[in-house]
C-alpha positions in Angstrom: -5.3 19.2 11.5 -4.8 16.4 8.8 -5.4 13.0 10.8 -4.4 9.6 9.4 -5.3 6.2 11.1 -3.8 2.8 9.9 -5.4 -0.2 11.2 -4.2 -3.5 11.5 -5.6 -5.5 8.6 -3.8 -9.1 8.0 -2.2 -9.5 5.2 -4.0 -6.8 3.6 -4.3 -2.5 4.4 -6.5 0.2 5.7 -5.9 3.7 5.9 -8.5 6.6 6.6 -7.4 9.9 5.7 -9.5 12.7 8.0 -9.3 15.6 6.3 -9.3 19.4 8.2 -13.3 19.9 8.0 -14.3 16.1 9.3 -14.7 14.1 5.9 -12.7 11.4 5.0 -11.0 9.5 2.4 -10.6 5.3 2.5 -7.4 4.3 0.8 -7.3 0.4 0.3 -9.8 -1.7 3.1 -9.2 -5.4 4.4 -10.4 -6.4 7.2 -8.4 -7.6 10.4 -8.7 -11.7 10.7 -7.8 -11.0 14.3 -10.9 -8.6 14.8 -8.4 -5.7 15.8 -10.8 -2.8 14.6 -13.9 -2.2 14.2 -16.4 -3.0 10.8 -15.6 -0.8 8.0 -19.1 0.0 8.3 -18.3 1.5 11.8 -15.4 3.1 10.9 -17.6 5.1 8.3 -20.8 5.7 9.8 -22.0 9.1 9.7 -18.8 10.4 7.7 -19.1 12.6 4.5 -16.4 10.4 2.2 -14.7 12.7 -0.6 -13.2 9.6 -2.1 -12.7 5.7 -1.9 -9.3 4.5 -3.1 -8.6 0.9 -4.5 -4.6 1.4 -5.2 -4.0 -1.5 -7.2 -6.2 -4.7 -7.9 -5.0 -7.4 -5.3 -7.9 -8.7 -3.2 -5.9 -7.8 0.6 -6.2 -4.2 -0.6 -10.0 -4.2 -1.8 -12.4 -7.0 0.2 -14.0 -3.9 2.1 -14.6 -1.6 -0.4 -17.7 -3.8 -1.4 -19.2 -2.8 1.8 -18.5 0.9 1.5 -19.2 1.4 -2.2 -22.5 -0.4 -1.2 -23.3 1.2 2.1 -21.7 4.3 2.4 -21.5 5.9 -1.2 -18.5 7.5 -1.1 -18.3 10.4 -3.9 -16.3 9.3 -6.2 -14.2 5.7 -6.2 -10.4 6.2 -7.3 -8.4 3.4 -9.3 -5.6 2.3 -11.7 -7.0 0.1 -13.8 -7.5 1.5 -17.3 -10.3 -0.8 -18.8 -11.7 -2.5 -15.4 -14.5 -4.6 -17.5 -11.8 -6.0 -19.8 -9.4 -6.7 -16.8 -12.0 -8.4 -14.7 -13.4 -10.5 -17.4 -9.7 -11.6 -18.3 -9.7 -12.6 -14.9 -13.0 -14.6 -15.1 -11.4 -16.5 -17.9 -8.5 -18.5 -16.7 -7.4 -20.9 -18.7 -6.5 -24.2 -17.3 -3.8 -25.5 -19.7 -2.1 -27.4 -17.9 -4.1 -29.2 -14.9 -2.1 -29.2 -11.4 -3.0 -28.5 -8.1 -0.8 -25.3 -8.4 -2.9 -24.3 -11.1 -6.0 -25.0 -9.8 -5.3 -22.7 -6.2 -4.0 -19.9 -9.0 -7.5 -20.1 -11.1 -9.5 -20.1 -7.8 -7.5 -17.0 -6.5 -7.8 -14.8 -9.8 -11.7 -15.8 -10.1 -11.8 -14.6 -6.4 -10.0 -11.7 -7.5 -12.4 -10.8 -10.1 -15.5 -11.6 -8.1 -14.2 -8.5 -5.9 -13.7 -6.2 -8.4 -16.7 -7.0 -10.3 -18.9 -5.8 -7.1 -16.6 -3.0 -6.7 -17.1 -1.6 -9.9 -20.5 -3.3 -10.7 -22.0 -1.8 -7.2 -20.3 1.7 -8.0 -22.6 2.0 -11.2 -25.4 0.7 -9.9 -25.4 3.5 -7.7 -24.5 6.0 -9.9 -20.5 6.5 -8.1 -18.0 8.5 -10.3 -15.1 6.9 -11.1 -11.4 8.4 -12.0 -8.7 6.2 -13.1 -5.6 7.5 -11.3 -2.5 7.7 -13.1 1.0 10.0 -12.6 -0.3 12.9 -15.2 -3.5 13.5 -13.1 -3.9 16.9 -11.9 -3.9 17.0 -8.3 -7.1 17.8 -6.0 -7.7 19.9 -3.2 -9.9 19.2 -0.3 -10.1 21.0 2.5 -7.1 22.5 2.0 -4.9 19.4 1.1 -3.6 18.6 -1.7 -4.0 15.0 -2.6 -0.8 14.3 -5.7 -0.9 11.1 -7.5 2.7 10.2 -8.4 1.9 6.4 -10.0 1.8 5.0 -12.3 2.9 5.9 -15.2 0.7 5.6 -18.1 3.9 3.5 -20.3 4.2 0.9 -17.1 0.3 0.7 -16.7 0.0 -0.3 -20.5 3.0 -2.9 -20.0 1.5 -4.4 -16.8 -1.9 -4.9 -18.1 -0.4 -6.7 -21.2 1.6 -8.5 -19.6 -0.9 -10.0 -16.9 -3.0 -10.4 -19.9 -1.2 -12.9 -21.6 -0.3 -14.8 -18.1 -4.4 -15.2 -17.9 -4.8 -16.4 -20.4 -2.0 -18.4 -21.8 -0.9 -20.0 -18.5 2.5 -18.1 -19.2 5.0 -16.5 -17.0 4.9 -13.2 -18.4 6.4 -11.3 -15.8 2.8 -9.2 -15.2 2.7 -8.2 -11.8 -0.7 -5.9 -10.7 1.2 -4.2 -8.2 3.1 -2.1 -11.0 -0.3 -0.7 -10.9 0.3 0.8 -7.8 -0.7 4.4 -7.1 1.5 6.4 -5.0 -0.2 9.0 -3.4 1.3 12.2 -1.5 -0.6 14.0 0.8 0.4 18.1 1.1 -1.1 20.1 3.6 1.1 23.3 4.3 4.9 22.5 4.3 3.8 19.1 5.9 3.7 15.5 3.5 2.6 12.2 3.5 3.7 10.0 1.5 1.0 6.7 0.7 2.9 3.9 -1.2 0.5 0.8 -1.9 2.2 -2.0 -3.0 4.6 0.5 -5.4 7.6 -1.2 -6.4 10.9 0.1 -7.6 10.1 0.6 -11.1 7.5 2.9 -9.9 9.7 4.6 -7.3 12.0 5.7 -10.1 9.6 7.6 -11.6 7.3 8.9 -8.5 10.6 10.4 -6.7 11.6 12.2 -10.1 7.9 13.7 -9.9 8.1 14.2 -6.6 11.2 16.8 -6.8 9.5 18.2 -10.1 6.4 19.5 -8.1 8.6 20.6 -5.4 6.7 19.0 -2.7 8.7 19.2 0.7 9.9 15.5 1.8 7.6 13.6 3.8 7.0 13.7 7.7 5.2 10.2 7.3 5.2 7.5 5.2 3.3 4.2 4.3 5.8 1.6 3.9 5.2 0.3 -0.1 4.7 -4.0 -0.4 4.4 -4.4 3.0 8.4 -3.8 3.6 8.9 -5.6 0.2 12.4 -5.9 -1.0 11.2 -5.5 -4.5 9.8 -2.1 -3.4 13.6 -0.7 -2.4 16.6 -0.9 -4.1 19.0 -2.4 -1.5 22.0 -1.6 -2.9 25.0 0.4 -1.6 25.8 1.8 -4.7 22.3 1.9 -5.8 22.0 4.4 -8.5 18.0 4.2 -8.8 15.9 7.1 -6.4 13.9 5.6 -3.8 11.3 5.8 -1.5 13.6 6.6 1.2 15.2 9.9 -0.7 12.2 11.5 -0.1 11.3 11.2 3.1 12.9 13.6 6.0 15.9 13.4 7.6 15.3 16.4 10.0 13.0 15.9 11.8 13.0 12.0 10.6 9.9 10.7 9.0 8.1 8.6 11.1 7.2 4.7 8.8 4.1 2.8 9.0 4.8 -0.6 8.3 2.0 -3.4 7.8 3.8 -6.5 8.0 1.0 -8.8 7.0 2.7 -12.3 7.4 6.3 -13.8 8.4 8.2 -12.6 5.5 7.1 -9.3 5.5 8.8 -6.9 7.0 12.4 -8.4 4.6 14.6 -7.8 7.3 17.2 -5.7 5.0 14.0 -3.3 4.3 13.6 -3.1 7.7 17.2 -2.5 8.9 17.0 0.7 6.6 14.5 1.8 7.7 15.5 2.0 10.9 18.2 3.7 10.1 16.4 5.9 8.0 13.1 6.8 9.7 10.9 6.4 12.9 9.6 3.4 12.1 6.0 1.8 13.8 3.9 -1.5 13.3 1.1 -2.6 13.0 2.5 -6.4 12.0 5.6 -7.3 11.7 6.8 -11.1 10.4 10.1 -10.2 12.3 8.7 -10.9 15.2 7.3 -14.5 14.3 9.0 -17.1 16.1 8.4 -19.7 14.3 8.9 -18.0 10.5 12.0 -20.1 9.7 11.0 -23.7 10.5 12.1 -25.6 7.1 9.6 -27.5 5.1 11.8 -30.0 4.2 11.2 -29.2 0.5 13.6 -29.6 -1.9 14.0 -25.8 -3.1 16.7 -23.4 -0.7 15.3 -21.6 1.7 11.4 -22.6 1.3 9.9 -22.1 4.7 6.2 -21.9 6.4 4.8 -18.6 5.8 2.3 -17.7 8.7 0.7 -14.6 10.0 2.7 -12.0 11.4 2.5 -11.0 15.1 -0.3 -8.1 15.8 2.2 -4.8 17.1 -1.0 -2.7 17.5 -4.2 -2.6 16.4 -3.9 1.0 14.5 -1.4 3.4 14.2 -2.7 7.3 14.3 -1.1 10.6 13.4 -2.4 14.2 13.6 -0.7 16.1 11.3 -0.3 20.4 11.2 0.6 22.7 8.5 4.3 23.1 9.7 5.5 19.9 9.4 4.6 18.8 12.7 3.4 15.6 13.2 1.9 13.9 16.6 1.5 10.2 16.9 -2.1 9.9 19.1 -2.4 6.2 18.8 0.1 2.9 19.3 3.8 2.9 19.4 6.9 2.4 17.3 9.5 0.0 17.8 12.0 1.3 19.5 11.1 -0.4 22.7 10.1 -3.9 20.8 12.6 -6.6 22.2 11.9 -9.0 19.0 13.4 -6.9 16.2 16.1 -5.7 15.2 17.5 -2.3 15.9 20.5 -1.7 13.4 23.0 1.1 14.6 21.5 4.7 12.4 25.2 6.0 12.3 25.5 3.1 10.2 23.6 5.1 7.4 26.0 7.7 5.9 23.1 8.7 3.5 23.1 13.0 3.5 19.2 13.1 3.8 19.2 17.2 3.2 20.6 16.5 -0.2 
């Protein structure tokens, strides 16, 4: 069997991958403010770990890969970022061109960024770690029987983002540079059964993963990661949308079960969630729905501005085992259907054909 547990992390992710002989794989690691799971330390000790996976570089998706790059040496650490010593040191050198206290909580994030990263990577070499840049022409591996396909990004979008996040460093500039078009989307194949692992992936990058996607001829997935945290700039919301998705490639029959990790109280967008509802089984491990409190207004002059706070703990970690026949058996926490704070949208309101 092909395990996955996701466990409650905050505003950031964790997802271990047990693969069919024992080892494991560690795609993103944050830990959980609340204390929900155990250290990452824990969580690894004793494991043989193929791989470590840092999907894109925001900080809620890396803090605890310091600790296992340092601790547990995993064999080889996975990322997106083409030249990580350029990138980091871009991020070391904020420019402050225009003083503000805006700009000041901006600098201080990026540095904090960087300082990450640069233990990441630094550590990593220190103790003599491979590491593999992940883009969507990689060849796929094969561990124990799984294949592991890397769908994003796209070497044309990974040039543009980096250049563009570039010249917000270090010119103070809007740019439009946003890391998580780094994002690698990673599908999981073991038989006829798929799991489909989105990072923060956001539309752009679901165009060209679901084209992928059909040109391998993967089967569509029995389980999915939710991509930005049930982002709306992860899904194209549109009725007549004309853009593939996320959605299109995950099950109809049986329905995919969704793994949502809500992070804060606008996360799940409730639009995003509604579909997937309708769409998919979906479970949480946070959900912002479910924050009381989420729309108290700030009195601030700009529409809509309201407190953002942490989102309500569903369950502490989601866990699927996962067989070779597209079966798929949830072993730990719940989904939603039985949660009386959110929303549960009518499916035969989706007139999508998912066997199409």
């Amino acid at each position: 069997m092909l395990r996955l547990d996701f466990y409650e992390s905050g505003i950031g992710e964790t997802t271990i991958i047990t693969f069919p002989e024992g080892g494991i794989g560690i795609v993103d690691a944050h830990p959980s403010p609340t204390s929900s799971r155990s250290s990452i330390s824990e969580l690894t000790c004793g494991k043989t770990i193929h791989f470590a996976c840092l999907t894109h570089p925001h900080a809620d998706h890396g803090r605890d890969l310091v600790e296992v790059v340092k601790n547990a040496k995993p064999a080889v650490l996975w990322h997106t970022i083409p030249n990580f010593k350029e990138f980091i040191y871009r991020a070391f050198e904020t420019q402050q061109f225009f003083p503000s206290p805006n700009r000041e909580f901006v600098e201080k994030y990026h540095r904090e960024w960087a300082e990450i990263f640069a233990d990441i990577f630094g550590t990593a070499q220190e103790r003599g770690i491979s590491r593999r840049q992940l883009r969507a022409d990689v060849q796929p591996e094969t561990i124990d029987g799984v294949e592991v396909h890397f769908l994003s990004p796209e070497e044309a979008i990974t040039q543009t983002a980096i250049e563009k996040y570039a010249k917000e460093i270090q010119k103070a500039e809007p740019s439009g540079g946003d890391p998580n078009l780094l994002s690698a989307i990673i599908a999981l194949r073991y038989g006829d059964s798929v799991v489909l692992l989105g990072a923060d992936a956001l539309k752009r990058n679901w165009e060209t993963a679901t084209q992928r996607f059909w040109k391998v001829k993967l089967p569509k997935a029995i389980l999915l990661k939710v991509p930005h945290h049930g982002a709306s700039n992860a899904l194209d919301l549109r009725k007549d949308a004309s853009h593939h998705g996320y959605l299109d490639i995950c099950s109809g029959t049986p329905r995919a079960f969704s793994v949502i990790f809500g992070g804060d109280s606008k996360h799940p967008e409730k639009r995003v969630y509604e579909r997937l509802c309708q769409r998919t089984n979906p479970a949480c491990l946070s959900n912002g729905l479910r924050t009381s409190h989420a729309g108290i207004a700030l009195g601030s002059r700009m529409p809509g501005a309201r407190r953002v706070t942490s989102a309500a703990v569903c369950h502490p970690v989601l866990s699927f085992e996962i067989g070779r026949h597209a079966d798929l058996h949830q072993i730990a926490g719940g989904d939603c259907s039985n949660c009386p704070n959110t929303p549960r949208p009518n499916r035969d309101e989706c007139a999508v054909d998912f066997n199409k």
